[in-house]
Structure formats: structure tokens, C-alpha cells
TIRO-2110 file (N, C-alpha, C; in Angstrom, 1 decimal):
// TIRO-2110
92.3, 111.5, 85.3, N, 1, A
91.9, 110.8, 86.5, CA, 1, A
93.0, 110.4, 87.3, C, 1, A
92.7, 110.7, 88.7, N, 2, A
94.0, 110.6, 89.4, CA, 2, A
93.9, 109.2, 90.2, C, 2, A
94.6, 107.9, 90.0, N, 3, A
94.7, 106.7, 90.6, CA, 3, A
95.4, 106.7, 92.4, C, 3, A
94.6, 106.4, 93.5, N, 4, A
95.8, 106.3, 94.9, CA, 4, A
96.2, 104.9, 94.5, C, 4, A
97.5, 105.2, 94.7, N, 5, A
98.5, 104.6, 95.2, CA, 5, A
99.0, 103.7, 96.2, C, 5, A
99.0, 102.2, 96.4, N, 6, A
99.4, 101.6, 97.1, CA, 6, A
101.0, 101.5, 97.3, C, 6, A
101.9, 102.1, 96.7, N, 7, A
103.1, 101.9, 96.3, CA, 7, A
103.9, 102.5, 97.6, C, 7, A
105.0, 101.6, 98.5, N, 8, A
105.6, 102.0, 98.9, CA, 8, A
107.1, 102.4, 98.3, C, 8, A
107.5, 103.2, 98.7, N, 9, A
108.7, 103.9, 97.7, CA, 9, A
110.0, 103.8, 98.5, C, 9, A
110.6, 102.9, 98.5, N, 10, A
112.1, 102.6, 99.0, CA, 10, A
112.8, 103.5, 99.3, C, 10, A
113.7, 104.3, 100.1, N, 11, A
114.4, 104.7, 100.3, CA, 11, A
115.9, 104.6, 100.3, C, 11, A
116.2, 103.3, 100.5, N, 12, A
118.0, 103.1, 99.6, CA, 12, A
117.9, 103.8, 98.5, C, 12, A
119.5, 103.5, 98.2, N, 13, A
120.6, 104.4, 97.4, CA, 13, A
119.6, 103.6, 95.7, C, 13, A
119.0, 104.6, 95.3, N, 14, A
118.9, 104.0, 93.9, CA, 14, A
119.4, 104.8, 92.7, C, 14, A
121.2, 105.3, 93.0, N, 15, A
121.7, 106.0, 91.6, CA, 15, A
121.5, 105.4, 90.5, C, 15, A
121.2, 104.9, 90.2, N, 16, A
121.3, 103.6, 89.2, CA, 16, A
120.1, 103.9, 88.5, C, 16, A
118.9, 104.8, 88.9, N, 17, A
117.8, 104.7, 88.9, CA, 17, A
117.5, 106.3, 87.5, C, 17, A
116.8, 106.2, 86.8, N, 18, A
117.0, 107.5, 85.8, CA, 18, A
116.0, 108.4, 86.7, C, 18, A
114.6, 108.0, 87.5, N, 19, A
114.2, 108.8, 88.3, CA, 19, A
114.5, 109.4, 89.7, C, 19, A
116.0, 108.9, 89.9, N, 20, A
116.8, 109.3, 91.1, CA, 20, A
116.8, 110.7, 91.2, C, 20, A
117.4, 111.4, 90.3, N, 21, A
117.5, 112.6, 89.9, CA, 21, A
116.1, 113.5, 90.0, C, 21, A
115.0, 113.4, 90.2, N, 22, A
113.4, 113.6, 90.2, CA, 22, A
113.5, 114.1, 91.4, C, 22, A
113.8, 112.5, 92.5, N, 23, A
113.8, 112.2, 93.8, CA, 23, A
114.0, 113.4, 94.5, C, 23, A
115.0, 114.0, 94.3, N, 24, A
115.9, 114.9, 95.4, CA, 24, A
115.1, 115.9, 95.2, C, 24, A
113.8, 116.7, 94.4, N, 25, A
113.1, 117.6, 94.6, CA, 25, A
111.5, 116.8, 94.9, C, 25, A
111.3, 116.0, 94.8, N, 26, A
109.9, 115.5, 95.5, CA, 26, A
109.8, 114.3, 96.8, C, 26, A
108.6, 115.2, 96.9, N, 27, A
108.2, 113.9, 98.3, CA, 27, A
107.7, 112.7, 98.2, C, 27, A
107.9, 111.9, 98.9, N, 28, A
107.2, 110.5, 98.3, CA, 28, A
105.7, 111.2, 97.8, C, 28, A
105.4, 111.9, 98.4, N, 29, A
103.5, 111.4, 98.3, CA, 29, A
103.8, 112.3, 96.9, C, 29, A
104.6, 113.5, 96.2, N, 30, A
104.5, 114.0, 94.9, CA, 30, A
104.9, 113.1, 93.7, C, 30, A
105.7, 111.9, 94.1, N, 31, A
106.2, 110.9, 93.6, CA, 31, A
105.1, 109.9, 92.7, C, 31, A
104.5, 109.7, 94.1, N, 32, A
103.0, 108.9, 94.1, CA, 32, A
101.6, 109.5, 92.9, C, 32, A
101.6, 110.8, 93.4, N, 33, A
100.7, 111.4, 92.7, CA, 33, A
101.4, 111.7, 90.9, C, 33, A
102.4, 111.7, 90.6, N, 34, A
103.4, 111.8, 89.5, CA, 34, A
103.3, 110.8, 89.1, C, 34, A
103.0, 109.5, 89.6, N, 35, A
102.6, 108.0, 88.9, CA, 35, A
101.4, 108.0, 88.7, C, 35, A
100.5, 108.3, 89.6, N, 36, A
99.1, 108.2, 89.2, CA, 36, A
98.7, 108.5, 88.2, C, 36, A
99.6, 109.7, 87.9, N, 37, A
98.8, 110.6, 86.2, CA, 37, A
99.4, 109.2, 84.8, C, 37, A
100.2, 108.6, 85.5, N, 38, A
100.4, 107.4, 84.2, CA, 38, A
99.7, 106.6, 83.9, C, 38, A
99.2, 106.0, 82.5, N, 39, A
98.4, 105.1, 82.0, CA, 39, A
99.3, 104.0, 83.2, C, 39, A
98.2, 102.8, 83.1, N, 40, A
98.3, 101.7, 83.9, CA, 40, A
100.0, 101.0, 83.7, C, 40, A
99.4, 100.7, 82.4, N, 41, A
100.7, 100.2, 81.8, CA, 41, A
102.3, 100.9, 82.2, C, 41, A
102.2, 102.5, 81.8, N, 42, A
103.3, 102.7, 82.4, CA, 42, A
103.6, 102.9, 83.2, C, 42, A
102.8, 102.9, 84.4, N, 43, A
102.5, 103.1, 85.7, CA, 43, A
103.7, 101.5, 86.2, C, 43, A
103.1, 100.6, 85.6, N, 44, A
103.5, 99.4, 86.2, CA, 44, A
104.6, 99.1, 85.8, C, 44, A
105.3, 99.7, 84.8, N, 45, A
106.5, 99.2, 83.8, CA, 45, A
107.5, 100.3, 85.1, C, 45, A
107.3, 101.2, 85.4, N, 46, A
108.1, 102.0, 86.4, CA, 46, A
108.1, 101.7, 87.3, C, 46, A
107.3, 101.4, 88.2, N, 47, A
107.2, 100.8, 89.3, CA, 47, A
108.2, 99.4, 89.7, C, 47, A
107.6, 98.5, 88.5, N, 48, A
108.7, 97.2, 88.5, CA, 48, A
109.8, 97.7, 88.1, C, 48, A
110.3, 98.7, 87.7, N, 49, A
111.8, 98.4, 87.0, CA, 49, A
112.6, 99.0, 88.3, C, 49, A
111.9, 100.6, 88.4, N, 50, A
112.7, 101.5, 89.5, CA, 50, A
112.5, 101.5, 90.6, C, 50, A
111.6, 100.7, 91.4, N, 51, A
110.6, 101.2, 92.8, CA, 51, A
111.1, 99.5, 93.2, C, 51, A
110.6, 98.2, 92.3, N, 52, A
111.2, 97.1, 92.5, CA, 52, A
112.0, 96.3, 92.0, C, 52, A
112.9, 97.5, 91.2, N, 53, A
114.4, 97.0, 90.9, CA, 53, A
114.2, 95.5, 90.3, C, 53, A
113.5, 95.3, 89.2, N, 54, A
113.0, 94.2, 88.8, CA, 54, A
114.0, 94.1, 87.2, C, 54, A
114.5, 93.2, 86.3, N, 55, A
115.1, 93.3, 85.4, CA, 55, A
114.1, 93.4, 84.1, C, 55, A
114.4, 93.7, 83.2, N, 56, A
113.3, 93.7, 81.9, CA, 56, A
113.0, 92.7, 81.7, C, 56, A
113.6, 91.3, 81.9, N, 57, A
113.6, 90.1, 81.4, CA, 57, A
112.1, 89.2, 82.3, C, 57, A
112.5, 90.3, 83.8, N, 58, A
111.4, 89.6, 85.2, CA, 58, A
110.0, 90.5, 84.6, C, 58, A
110.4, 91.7, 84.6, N, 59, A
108.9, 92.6, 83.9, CA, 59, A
108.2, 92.2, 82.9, C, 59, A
109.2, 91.4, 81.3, N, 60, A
108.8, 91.3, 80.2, CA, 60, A
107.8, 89.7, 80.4, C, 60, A
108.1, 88.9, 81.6, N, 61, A
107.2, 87.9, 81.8, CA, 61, A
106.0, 88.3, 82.3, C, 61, A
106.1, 89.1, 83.3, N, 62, A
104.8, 89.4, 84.0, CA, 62, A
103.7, 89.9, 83.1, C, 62, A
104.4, 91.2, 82.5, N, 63, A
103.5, 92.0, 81.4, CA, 63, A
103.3, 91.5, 80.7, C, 63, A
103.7, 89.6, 79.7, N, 64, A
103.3, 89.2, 78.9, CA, 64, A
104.1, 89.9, 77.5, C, 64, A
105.1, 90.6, 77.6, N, 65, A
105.7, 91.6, 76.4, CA, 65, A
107.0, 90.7, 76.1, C, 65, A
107.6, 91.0, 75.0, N, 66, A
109.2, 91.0, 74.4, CA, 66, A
109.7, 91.7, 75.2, C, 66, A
110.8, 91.6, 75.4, N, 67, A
112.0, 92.6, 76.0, CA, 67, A
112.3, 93.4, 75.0, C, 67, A
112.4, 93.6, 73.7, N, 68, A
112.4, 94.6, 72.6, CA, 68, A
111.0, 95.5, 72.8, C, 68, A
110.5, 94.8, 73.3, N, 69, A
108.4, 96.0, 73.5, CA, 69, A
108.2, 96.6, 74.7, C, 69, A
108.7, 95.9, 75.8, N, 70, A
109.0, 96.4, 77.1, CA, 70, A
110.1, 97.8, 77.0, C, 70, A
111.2, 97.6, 76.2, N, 71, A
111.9, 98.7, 76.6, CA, 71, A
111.4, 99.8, 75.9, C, 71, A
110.4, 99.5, 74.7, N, 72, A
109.8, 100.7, 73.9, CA, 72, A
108.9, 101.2, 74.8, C, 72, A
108.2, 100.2, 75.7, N, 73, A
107.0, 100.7, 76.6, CA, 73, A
107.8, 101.4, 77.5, C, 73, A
108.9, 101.0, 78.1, N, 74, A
109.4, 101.6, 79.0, CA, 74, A
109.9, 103.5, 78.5, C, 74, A
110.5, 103.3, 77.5, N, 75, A
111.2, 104.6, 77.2, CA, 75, A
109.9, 105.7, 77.5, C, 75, A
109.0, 105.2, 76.2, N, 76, A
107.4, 105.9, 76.4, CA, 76, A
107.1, 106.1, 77.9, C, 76, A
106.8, 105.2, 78.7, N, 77, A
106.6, 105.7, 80.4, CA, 77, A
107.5, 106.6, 80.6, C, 77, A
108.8, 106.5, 80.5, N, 78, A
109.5, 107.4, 81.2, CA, 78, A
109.2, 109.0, 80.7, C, 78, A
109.4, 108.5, 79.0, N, 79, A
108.8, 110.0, 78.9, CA, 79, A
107.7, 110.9, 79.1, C, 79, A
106.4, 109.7, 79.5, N, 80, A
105.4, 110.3, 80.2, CA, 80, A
105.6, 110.8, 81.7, C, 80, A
106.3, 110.1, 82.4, N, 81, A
106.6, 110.5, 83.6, CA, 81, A
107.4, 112.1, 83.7, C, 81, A
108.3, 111.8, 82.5, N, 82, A
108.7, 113.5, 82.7, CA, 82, A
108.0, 114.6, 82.3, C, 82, A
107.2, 114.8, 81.2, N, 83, A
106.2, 115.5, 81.0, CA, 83, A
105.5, 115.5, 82.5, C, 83, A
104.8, 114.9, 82.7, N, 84, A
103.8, 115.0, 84.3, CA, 84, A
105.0, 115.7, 85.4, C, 84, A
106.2, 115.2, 85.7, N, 85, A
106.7, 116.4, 86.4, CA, 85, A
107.2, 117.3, 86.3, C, 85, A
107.5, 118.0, 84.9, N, 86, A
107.5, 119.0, 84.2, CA, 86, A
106.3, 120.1, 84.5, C, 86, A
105.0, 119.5, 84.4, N, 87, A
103.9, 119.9, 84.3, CA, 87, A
103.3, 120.6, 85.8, C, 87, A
104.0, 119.7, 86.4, N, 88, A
104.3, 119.9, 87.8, CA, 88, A
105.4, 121.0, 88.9, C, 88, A
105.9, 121.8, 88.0, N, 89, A
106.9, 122.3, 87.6, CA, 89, A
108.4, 121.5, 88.5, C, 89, A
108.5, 120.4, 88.5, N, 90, A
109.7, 119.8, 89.4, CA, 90, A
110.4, 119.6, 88.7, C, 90, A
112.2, 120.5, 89.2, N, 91, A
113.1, 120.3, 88.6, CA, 91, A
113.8, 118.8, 88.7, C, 91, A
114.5, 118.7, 87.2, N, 92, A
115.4, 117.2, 87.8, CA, 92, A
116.2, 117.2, 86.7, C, 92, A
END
């Protein structure tokens, strides 16, 4: 199921970012659609960490998680996020 997106997607410098590297081969809106295929949860763990530069400590309150469960959830999203633009065939 494919979720739209309200997410606007910053354009500063975010080297810092592990899906920076993604960036340079997609468009915002392939970006968008690349989130949407994520469960909620990792959807939102990405979004706050990379899109709102948020710390695990500011994420781990909102989500109600540990910072030890947050970064598990987080690795998990990320790896879902690469499978989906894998799948997609986007290099990064």
C-alpha cells in the first residue's frame, strides 16, 4: 500500500545523512514514494532523524522507545529503506 506523503524534504547540505548518498540519484517525489513503501514506524524513525535532523534522544521521547530500541528500529528502517530503493533499481 502506497502512503502520500506530506513530507517536505530539505535541501541543505545533509552529508552527515546515510541517505545522502540515495539523494544524488532521486527526485524528491522518488524519495517520497521510497518512504511510503515503509511501515509507519520506520517511516517516522527516518523522517525525524534524517529529513528533521532530530537526535535519538528527541525521537526516543516522541516514539515512547529506549534509545537502545530506537537505534534497533532505526538500523531495521534503514535497511528497509534500502531494499525499497534497490527494488527500485536506484543506485547509492
Amino acid at each position: 500500500e502506497v502512503v502520500e506523503l506530506s513530507v517536505n524534504i530539505p535541501t541543505h547540505d545533509r552529508t552527515h545523512s546515510p541517505i545522502a548518498r540515495a539523494e544524488d540519484s532521486l527526485t524528491q517525489d522518488n524519495l517520497k514514494r521510497a518512504l511510503s513503501y515503509l511501515k509507519e514506524n520506520y517511516r517516522q524513525i527516518v523522517v525525524l532523524k534524517f529529513l528533521d535532523e532530530l537526535s535519538n534522544e528527541e525521537i526516543a521521547k516522541i516514539m515512547g522507545k529506549s534509545e537502545g530500541g530506537l537505534r534497533v528500529l532505526q538500523m531495521r528502517a534503514l535497511r528497509a529503506l534500502r531494499e525499497i530503493l534497490k527494488g527500485m533499481g536506484v543506485k547509492y
